[in-house]
C-alpha positions as CSV (number, residue, x, y, z in Angstrom):
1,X,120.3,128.9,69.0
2,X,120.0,125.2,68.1
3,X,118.0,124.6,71.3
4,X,115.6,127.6,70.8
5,X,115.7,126.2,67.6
6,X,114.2,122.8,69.2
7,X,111.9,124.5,71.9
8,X,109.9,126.1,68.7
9,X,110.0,122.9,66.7
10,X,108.2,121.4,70.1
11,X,106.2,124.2,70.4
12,X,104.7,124.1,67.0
13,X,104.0,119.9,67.4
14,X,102.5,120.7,70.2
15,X,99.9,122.9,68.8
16,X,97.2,121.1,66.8
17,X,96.3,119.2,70.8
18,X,94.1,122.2,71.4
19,X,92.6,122.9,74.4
20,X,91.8,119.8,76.2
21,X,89.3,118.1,74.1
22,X,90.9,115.2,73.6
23,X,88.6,111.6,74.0
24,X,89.7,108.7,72.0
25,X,86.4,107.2,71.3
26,X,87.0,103.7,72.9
27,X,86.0,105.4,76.1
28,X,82.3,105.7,74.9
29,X,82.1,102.4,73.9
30,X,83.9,101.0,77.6
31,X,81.6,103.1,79.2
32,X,78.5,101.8,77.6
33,X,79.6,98.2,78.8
34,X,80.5,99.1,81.9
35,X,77.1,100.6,82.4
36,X,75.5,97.7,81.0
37,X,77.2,95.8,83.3
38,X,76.5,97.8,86.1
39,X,72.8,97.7,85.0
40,X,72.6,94.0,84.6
41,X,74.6,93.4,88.1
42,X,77.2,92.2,86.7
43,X,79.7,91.1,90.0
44,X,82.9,94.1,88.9
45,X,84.2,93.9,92.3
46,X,84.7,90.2,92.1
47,X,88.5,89.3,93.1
48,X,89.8,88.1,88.9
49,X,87.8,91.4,88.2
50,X,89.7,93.4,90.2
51,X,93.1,91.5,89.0
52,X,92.0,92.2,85.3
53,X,91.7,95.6,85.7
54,X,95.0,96.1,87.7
55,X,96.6,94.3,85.1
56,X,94.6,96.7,82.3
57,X,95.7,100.0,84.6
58,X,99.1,99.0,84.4
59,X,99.8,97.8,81.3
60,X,97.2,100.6,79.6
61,X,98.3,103.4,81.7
62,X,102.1,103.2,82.2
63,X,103.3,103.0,78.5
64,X,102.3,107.4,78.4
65,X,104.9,108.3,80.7
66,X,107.7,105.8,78.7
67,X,108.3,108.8,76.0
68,X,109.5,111.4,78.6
69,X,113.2,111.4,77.9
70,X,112.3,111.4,74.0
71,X,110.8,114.0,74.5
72,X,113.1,116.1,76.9
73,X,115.5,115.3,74.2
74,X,113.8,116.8,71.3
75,X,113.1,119.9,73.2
76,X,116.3,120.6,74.9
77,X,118.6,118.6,72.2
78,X,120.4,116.9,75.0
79,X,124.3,115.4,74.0
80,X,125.0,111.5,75.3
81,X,126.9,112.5,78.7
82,X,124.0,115.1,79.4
83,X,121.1,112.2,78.5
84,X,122.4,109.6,80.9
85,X,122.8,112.1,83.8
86,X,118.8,112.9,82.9
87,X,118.2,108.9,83.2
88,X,120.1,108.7,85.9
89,X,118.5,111.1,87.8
90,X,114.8,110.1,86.7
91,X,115.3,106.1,87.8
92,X,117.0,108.1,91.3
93,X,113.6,110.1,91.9
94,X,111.6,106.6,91.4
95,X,114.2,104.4,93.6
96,X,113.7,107.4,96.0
97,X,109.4,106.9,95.8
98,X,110.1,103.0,96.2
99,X,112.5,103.6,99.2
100,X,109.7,105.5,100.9
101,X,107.0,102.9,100.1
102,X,109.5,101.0,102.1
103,X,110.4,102.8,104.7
104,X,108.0,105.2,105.6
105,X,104.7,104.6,103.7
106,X,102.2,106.7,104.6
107,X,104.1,109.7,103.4
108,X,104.6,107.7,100.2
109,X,100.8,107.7,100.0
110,X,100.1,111.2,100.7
111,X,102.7,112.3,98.3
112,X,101.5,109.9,95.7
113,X,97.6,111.1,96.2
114,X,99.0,115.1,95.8
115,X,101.4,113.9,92.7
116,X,97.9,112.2,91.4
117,X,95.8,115.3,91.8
118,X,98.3,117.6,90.5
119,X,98.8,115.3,87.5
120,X,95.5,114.6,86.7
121,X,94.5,118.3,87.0
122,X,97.0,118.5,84.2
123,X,93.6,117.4,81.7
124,X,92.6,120.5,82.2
125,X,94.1,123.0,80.1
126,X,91.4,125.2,79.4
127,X,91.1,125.7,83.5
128,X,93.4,128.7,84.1
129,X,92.7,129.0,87.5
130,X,95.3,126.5,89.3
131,X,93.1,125.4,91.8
132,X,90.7,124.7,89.8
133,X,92.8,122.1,87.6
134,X,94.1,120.4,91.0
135,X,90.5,120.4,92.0
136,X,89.5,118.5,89.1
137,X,92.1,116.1,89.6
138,X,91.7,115.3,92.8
139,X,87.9,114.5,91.6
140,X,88.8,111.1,90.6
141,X,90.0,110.0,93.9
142,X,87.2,111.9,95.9
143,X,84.6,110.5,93.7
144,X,85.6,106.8,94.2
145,X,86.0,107.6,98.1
146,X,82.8,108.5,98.5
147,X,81.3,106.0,96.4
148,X,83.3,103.5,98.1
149,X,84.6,104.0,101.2
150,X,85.1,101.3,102.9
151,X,86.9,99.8,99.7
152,X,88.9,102.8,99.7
153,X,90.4,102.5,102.9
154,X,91.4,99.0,102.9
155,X,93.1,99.9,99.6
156,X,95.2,102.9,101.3
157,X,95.8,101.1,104.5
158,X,97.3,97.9,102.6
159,X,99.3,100.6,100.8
160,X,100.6,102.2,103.6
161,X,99.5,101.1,107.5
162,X,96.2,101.6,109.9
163,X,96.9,105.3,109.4
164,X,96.0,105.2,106.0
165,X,92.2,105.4,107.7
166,X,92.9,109.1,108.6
167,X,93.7,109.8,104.8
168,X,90.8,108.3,103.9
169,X,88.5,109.9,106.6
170,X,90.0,113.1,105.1
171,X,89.3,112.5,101.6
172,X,85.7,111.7,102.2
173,X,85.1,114.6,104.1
174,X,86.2,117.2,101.6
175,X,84.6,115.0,98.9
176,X,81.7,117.1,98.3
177,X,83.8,120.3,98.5
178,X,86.1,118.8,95.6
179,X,83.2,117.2,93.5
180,X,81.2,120.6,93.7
181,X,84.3,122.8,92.3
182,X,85.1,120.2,89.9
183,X,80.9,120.5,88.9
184,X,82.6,124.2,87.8
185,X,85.3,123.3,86.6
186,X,83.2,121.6,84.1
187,X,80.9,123.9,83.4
188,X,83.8,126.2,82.5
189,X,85.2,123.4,80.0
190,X,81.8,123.3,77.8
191,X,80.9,126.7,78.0
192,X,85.1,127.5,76.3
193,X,83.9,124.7,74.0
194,X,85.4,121.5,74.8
195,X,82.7,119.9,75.1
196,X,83.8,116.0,74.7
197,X,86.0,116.6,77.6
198,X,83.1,118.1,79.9
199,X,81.5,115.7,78.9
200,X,83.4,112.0,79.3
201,X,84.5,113.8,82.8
202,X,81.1,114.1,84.1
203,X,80.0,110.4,83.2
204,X,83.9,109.1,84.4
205,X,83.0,110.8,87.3
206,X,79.7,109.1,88.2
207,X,81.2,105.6,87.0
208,X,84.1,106.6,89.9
209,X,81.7,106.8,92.1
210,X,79.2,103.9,91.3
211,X,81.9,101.0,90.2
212,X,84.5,99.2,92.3
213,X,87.3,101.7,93.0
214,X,90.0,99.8,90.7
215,X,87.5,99.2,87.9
216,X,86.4,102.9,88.0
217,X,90.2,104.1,88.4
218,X,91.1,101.9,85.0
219,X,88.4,103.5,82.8
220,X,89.5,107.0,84.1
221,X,93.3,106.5,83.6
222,X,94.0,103.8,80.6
223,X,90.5,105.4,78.3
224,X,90.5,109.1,79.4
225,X,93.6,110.4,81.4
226,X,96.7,107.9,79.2
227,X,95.3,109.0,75.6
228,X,95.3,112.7,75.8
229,X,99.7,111.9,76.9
230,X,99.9,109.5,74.5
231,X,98.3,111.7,71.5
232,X,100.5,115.0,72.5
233,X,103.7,112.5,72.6
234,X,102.7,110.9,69.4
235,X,102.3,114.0,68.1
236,X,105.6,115.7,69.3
237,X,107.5,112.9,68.2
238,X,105.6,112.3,65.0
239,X,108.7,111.2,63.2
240,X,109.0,108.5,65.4
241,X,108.1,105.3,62.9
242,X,105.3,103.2,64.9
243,X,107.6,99.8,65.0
244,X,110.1,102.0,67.1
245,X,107.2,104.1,69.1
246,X,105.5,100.5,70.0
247,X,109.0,99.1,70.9
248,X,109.5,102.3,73.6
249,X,106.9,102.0,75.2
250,X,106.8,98.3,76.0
251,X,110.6,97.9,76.5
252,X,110.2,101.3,79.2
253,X,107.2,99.9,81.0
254,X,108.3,96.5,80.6
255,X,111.9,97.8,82.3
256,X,109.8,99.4,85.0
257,X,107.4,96.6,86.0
258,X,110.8,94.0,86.1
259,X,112.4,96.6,88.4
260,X,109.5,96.7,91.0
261,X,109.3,92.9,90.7
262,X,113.5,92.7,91.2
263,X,112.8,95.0,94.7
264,X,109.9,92.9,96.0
265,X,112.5,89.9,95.1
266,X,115.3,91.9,96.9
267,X,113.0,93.0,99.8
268,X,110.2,90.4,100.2
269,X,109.4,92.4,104.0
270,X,109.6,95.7,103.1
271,X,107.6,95.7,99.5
272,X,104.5,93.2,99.9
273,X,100.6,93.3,99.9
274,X,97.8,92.3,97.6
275,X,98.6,92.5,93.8
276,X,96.6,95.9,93.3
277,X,98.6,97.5,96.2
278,X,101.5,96.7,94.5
279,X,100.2,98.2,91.3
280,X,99.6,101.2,93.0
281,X,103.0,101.9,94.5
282,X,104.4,101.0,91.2
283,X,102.5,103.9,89.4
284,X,103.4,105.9,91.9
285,X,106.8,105.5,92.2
286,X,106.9,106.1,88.1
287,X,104.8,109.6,88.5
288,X,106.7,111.2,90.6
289,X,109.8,111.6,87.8
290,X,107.1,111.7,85.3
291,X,105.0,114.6,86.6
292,X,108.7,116.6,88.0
293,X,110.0,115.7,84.5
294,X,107.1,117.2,82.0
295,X,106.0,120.2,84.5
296,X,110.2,121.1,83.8
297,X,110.0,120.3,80.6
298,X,107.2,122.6,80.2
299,X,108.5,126.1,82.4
300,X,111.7,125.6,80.1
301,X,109.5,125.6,76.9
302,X,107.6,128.8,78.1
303,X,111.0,130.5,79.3
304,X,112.6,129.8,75.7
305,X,110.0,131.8,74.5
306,X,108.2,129.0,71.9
307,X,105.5,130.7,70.2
Protein backbone atom coordinates (compact mmCIF):
# COMPACT_ATOMS: atom_id res chain seq x y z
CA UNK A 1 0.00 0.00 0.00
CA UNK A 2 2.68 2.55 0.95
CA UNK A 3 4.30 2.26 -2.45
CA UNK A 4 0.93 2.55 -4.45
CA UNK A 5 0.59 5.15 -2.06
CA UNK A 6 3.87 6.86 -3.61
CA UNK A 7 3.23 5.90 -7.35
CA UNK A 8 -0.07 8.26 -6.96
CA UNK A 9 1.68 10.93 -5.10
CA UNK A 10 4.24 10.85 -8.34
CA UNK A 11 1.56 10.57 -10.51
CA UNK A 12 -0.34 13.59 -9.34
CA UNK A 13 3.23 15.90 -9.39
CA UNK A 14 3.59 14.81 -12.53
CA UNK A 15 0.40 16.16 -13.83
CA UNK A 16 0.44 19.96 -14.20
CA UNK A 17 3.69 19.15 -17.19
CA UNK A 18 0.96 18.70 -19.72
CA UNK A 19 1.44 17.54 -22.86
CA UNK A 20 4.80 18.58 -24.17
CA UNK A 21 4.66 22.29 -24.28
CA UNK A 22 7.30 22.97 -22.23
CA UNK A 23 9.97 25.97 -23.65
CA UNK A 24 11.67 27.95 -20.99
CA UNK A 25 11.94 31.18 -22.74
CA UNK A 26 15.77 31.64 -22.69
CA UNK A 27 15.66 29.55 -25.82
CA UNK A 28 14.01 32.41 -27.77
CA UNK A 29 16.26 34.83 -26.69
CA UNK A 30 19.65 32.20 -27.52
CA UNK A 31 18.17 31.66 -30.68
CA UNK A 32 17.76 35.23 -31.70
CA UNK A 33 21.66 35.59 -31.02
CA UNK A 34 22.51 32.82 -32.54
CA UNK A 35 20.79 33.94 -35.68
CA UNK A 36 22.21 37.22 -35.41
CA UNK A 37 25.32 35.72 -35.26
CA UNK A 38 24.82 33.55 -38.01
CA UNK A 39 23.53 36.60 -40.02
CA UNK A 40 26.43 38.85 -39.18
CA UNK A 41 29.05 35.78 -39.98
CA UNK A 42 29.98 35.53 -36.85
CA UNK A 43 33.04 32.56 -37.06
CA UNK A 44 30.67 29.67 -34.44
CA UNK A 45 32.80 27.00 -35.70
CA UNK A 46 35.95 28.59 -34.54
CA UNK A 47 38.03 26.02 -32.30
CA UNK A 48 37.36 28.22 -28.34
CA UNK A 49 33.72 28.28 -29.96
CA UNK A 50 33.44 24.89 -30.20
CA UNK A 51 35.24 24.31 -26.60
CA UNK A 52 32.66 26.91 -25.07
CA UNK A 53 29.89 25.11 -26.17
CA UNK A 54 31.18 21.61 -25.16
CA UNK A 55 31.73 23.05 -21.97
CA UNK A 56 27.91 24.78 -22.02
CA UNK A 57 26.55 21.04 -23.28
CA UNK A 58 28.05 19.52 -20.50
CA UNK A 59 27.72 21.49 -17.73
CA UNK A 60 23.93 22.70 -18.99
CA UNK A 61 22.85 19.42 -20.08
CA UNK A 62 24.12 16.75 -17.58
CA UNK A 63 22.72 18.25 -14.26
CA UNK A 64 18.73 16.76 -15.71
CA UNK A 65 19.69 13.32 -15.36
CA UNK A 66 21.47 13.89 -11.63
CA UNK A 67 17.76 13.59 -9.91
CA UNK A 68 17.11 10.00 -11.19
CA UNK A 69 17.54 8.05 -7.99
CA UNK A 70 15.50 10.98 -6.11
CA UNK A 71 13.18 10.33 -8.05
CA UNK A 72 13.05 6.39 -8.23
CA UNK A 73 13.01 6.83 -4.63
CA UNK A 74 9.90 8.86 -4.20
CA UNK A 75 8.08 6.66 -6.49
CA UNK A 76 9.05 3.26 -5.36
CA UNK A 77 9.89 4.37 -1.59
CA UNK A 78 13.13 2.46 -1.73
CA UNK A 79 14.79 1.29 1.99
CA UNK A 80 18.90 1.97 2.36
CA UNK A 81 20.07 -1.69 1.34
CA UNK A 82 17.53 -1.53 -1.75
CA UNK A 83 18.96 2.26 -2.75
CA UNK A 84 22.56 1.28 -2.91
CA UNK A 85 21.93 -1.88 -4.93
CA UNK A 86 19.92 0.77 -7.45
CA UNK A 87 23.36 3.06 -7.42
CA UNK A 88 25.26 0.33 -7.69
CA UNK A 89 23.74 -0.95 -10.51
CA UNK A 90 23.22 2.57 -12.31
CA UNK A 91 27.27 3.56 -12.00
CA UNK A 92 27.66 -0.53 -13.42
CA UNK A 93 25.48 0.31 -16.67
CA UNK A 94 27.74 3.61 -17.16
CA UNK A 95 31.23 1.76 -16.33
CA UNK A 96 29.72 -0.79 -18.75
CA UNK A 97 29.09 2.34 -21.71
CA UNK A 98 32.72 3.51 -20.79
CA UNK A 99 34.21 -0.03 -21.09
CA UNK A 100 32.79 -0.24 -24.61
CA UNK A 101 34.01 3.36 -25.60
CA UNK A 102 37.17 1.50 -24.74
CA UNK A 103 37.04 -1.53 -26.16
CA UNK A 104 34.88 -1.73 -28.86
CA UNK A 105 33.72 1.83 -30.01
CA UNK A 106 31.85 1.81 -32.73
CA UNK A 107 29.15 -0.16 -31.12
CA UNK A 108 29.44 2.36 -28.33
CA UNK A 109 28.55 4.90 -30.95
CA UNK A 110 25.72 3.23 -32.51
CA UNK A 111 24.22 2.45 -29.27
CA UNK A 112 24.76 5.91 -28.03
CA UNK A 113 23.09 7.49 -31.37
CA UNK A 114 19.83 4.85 -30.88
CA UNK A 115 19.92 5.72 -26.83
CA UNK A 116 19.95 9.53 -28.23
CA UNK A 117 16.98 9.11 -30.65
CA UNK A 118 14.94 7.17 -28.30
CA UNK A 119 15.64 9.70 -25.56
CA UNK A 120 15.11 12.68 -27.37
CA UNK A 121 11.83 11.29 -28.97
CA UNK A 122 10.91 11.16 -25.32
CA UNK A 123 9.91 15.40 -25.95
CA UNK A 124 7.25 14.17 -27.61
CA UNK A 125 4.46 13.23 -25.49
CA UNK A 126 1.73 14.23 -27.45
CA UNK A 127 3.09 11.79 -30.47
CA UNK A 128 1.42 8.48 -29.67
CA UNK A 129 2.65 6.76 -32.48
CA UNK A 130 6.22 5.32 -31.32
CA UNK A 131 7.80 5.81 -34.30
CA UNK A 132 6.93 8.93 -34.68
CA UNK A 133 8.51 10.10 -31.25
CA UNK A 134 11.90 8.16 -32.23
CA UNK A 135 11.58 9.84 -35.48
CA UNK A 136 11.59 13.12 -33.98
CA UNK A 137 14.44 12.37 -31.98
CA UNK A 138 16.59 11.20 -34.31
CA UNK A 139 15.82 14.71 -36.17
CA UNK A 140 18.38 16.39 -34.26
CA UNK A 141 21.20 14.26 -35.29
CA UNK A 142 19.92 13.94 -39.00
CA UNK A 143 19.47 17.62 -39.22
CA UNK A 144 23.07 18.49 -38.16
CA UNK A 145 24.34 15.54 -40.57
CA UNK A 146 23.02 16.90 -43.33
CA UNK A 147 23.86 20.34 -42.62
CA UNK A 148 27.17 19.31 -41.85
CA UNK A 149 28.58 16.36 -43.01
CA UNK A 150 31.75 16.48 -43.30
CA UNK A 151 31.95 17.92 -39.62
CA UNK A 152 29.90 15.13 -38.64
CA UNK A 153 31.96 12.50 -39.55
CA UNK A 154 35.12 13.55 -38.23
CA UNK A 155 33.22 14.01 -34.99
CA UNK A 156 31.89 10.14 -35.13
CA UNK A 157 35.14 8.83 -36.39
CA UNK A 158 37.30 10.57 -33.54
CA UNK A 159 34.61 8.94 -31.34
CA UNK A 160 34.85 5.66 -32.51
CA UNK A 161 37.39 4.68 -35.69
CA UNK A 162 37.39 5.12 -39.71
CA UNK A 163 34.14 3.08 -39.52
CA UNK A 164 32.36 5.78 -37.98
CA UNK A 165 32.18 7.06 -41.86
CA UNK A 166 29.70 4.27 -42.69
CA UNK A 167 27.41 5.65 -39.67
CA UNK A 168 27.57 8.74 -40.99
CA UNK A 169 27.08 7.84 -44.74
CA UNK A 170 23.92 6.15 -43.20
CA UNK A 171 22.58 8.96 -41.33
CA UNK A 172 22.78 11.32 -44.20
CA UNK A 173 21.03 9.11 -46.41
CA UNK A 174 17.95 8.62 -44.40
CA UNK A 175 18.15 12.29 -43.45
CA UNK A 176 15.37 13.43 -45.55
CA UNK A 177 13.30 10.41 -44.66
CA UNK A 178 13.71 11.35 -40.83
CA UNK A 179 13.36 15.22 -41.30
CA UNK A 180 10.10 14.70 -43.55
CA UNK A 181 8.29 12.45 -40.75
CA UNK A 182 9.55 14.63 -38.08
CA UNK A 183 7.81 17.77 -40.58
CA UNK A 184 4.59 15.51 -39.28
CA UNK A 185 5.36 14.91 -36.31
CA UNK A 186 5.12 18.50 -35.91
CA UNK A 187 2.35 19.29 -37.59
CA UNK A 188 0.57 16.83 -35.22
CA UNK A 189 2.07 18.75 -32.06
CA UNK A 190 0.37 22.28 -33.18
CA UNK A 191 -2.59 21.03 -34.48
CA UNK A 192 -3.20 18.95 -30.42
CA UNK A 193 -2.21 22.48 -29.37
CA UNK A 194 1.23 22.59 -28.18
CA UNK A 195 2.16 25.01 -30.07
CA UNK A 196 5.49 26.42 -28.39
CA UNK A 197 6.90 23.04 -28.72
CA UNK A 198 6.00 22.83 -32.63
CA UNK A 199 7.25 25.62 -32.77
CA UNK A 200 11.02 25.98 -30.98
CA UNK A 201 11.46 22.36 -32.74
CA UNK A 202 11.01 23.64 -36.20
CA UNK A 203 13.48 26.76 -35.74
CA UNK A 204 16.05 24.15 -33.41
CA UNK A 205 15.77 22.19 -36.28
CA UNK A 206 16.87 24.65 -39.02
CA UNK A 207 19.61 26.08 -36.46
CA UNK A 208 20.86 22.11 -36.46
CA UNK A 209 21.17 22.16 -39.71
CA UNK A 210 22.75 25.72 -40.48
CA UNK A 211 25.19 26.11 -37.28
CA UNK A 212 28.35 24.08 -36.42
CA UNK A 213 27.14 20.64 -35.23
CA UNK A 214 28.34 21.27 -31.43
CA UNK A 215 26.93 24.73 -31.32
CA UNK A 216 23.65 23.52 -32.86
CA UNK A 217 23.56 20.29 -30.49
CA UNK A 218 24.09 22.82 -27.30
CA UNK A 219 21.09 24.99 -28.07
CA UNK A 220 18.97 21.82 -28.70
CA UNK A 221 20.02 19.91 -25.55
CA UNK A 222 20.98 22.56 -22.57
CA UNK A 223 17.74 25.36 -23.96
CA UNK A 224 15.15 22.90 -25.29
CA UNK A 225 15.68 19.10 -24.53
CA UNK A 226 17.43 19.66 -20.42
CA UNK A 227 14.51 22.05 -19.23
CA UNK A 228 11.39 20.11 -20.04
CA UNK A 229 13.64 17.09 -17.35
CA UNK A 230 14.52 19.52 -15.25
CA UNK A 231 10.90 21.19 -14.86
CA UNK A 232 9.08 17.55 -14.46
CA UNK A 233 11.95 16.77 -11.75
CA UNK A 234 11.56 20.04 -10.14
CA UNK A 235 8.19 19.45 -10.07
CA UNK A 236 8.07 15.83 -8.76
CA UNK A 237 10.36 16.72 -6.13
CA UNK A 238 8.88 20.05 -5.35
CA UNK A 239 9.63 19.64 -1.68
CA UNK A 240 13.11 19.56 -2.42
CA UNK A 241 14.37 23.11 -0.89
CA UNK A 242 16.50 24.81 -3.86
CA UNK A 243 19.95 24.97 -1.71
CA UNK A 244 19.67 21.10 -1.62
CA UNK A 245 18.19 20.72 -5.39
CA UNK A 246 21.31 23.03 -6.61
CA UNK A 247 23.72 21.00 -4.41
CA UNK A 248 22.36 17.55 -6.35
CA UNK A 249 22.75 18.39 -9.23
CA UNK A 250 26.34 19.83 -9.17
CA UNK A 251 27.71 17.32 -6.63
CA UNK A 252 26.10 14.24 -9.31
CA UNK A 253 27.43 15.87 -12.41
CA UNK A 254 30.38 17.07 -10.81
CA UNK A 255 30.88 13.10 -9.47
CA UNK A 256 30.38 12.10 -13.08
CA UNK A 257 32.63 14.44 -14.97
CA UNK A 258 35.73 13.54 -12.13
CA UNK A 259 34.96 9.80 -12.88
CA UNK A 260 35.47 10.09 -16.77
CA UNK A 261 38.53 12.32 -16.04
CA UNK A 262 39.78 9.48 -13.24
CA UNK A 263 39.39 6.74 -16.43
CA UNK A 264 41.20 8.85 -19.08
CA UNK A 265 43.86 9.15 -16.02
CA UNK A 266 43.68 5.42 -15.51
CA UNK A 267 43.61 4.61 -19.32
CA UNK A 268 45.37 7.42 -21.19
CA UNK A 269 45.36 4.74 -24.60
CA UNK A 270 42.12 3.43 -24.43
CA UNK A 271 39.97 6.86 -23.50
CA UNK A 272 41.61 9.87 -25.68
CA UNK A 273 40.58 12.32 -28.48
CA UNK A 274 39.72 15.89 -28.90
CA UNK A 275 37.93 17.54 -25.83
CA UNK A 276 34.31 17.44 -27.60
CA UNK A 277 34.80 13.69 -28.31
CA UNK A 278 35.37 13.22 -24.95
CA UNK A 279 32.26 15.20 -24.02
CA UNK A 280 30.41 13.00 -26.12
CA UNK A 281 31.31 9.62 -24.75
CA UNK A 282 30.76 11.13 -21.41
CA UNK A 283 26.97 11.92 -22.06
CA UNK A 284 26.69 8.94 -23.45
CA UNK A 285 27.98 6.75 -21.01
CA UNK A 286 25.53 8.83 -18.39
CA UNK A 287 22.30 8.19 -20.81
CA UNK A 288 22.34 4.92 -21.07
CA UNK A 289 21.37 4.34 -17.05
CA UNK A 290 19.48 7.53 -17.43
CA UNK A 291 17.16 6.60 -20.28
CA UNK A 292 16.97 2.52 -18.86
CA UNK A 293 16.30 4.10 -15.40
CA UNK A 294 13.19 6.70 -16.24
CA UNK A 295 11.62 4.37 -19.18
CA UNK A 296 11.49 1.72 -15.77
CA UNK A 297 10.52 4.10 -13.69
CA UNK A 298 7.79 4.99 -15.85
CA UNK A 299 6.17 1.10 -17.03
CA UNK A 300 6.26 0.67 -13.08
CA UNK A 301 4.15 3.94 -12.56
CA UNK A 302 1.58 2.87 -15.28
CA UNK A 303 1.47 -0.86 -13.95
CA UNK A 304 0.77 0.60 -10.26
CA UNK A 305 -2.14 1.88 -11.70
CA UNK A 306 -1.42 5.99 -10.82
CA UNK A 307 -4.28 7.87 -11.98
Amino acid sequence: MALLAHSYDIADRRAPVGRGDIVHGTYWIVLVLLTAALVFGVPLDHPSGTRFATLLFILGGLPHGAYDIALLQRAVALDRRTLWMVVAGYIAVALAMALLWMTVPLIALILFLSVAATHFGEDWPMLEEPLLRFAAGAAVIAAATIGHRADVTALFVDMSDDRGLVIAQVIAAAAPVILLVTAVGIAIAWHDGSRQWAAAMTSCLLLLWALPPVVGFALFFVFLHSPRHLTQARVTLGDMTRLRWLAVGAALSTAAIIGWWALHAAFPWRIGGAMTTQAFQLLASVAVPHLLLSRWLDHWLDRSGAP
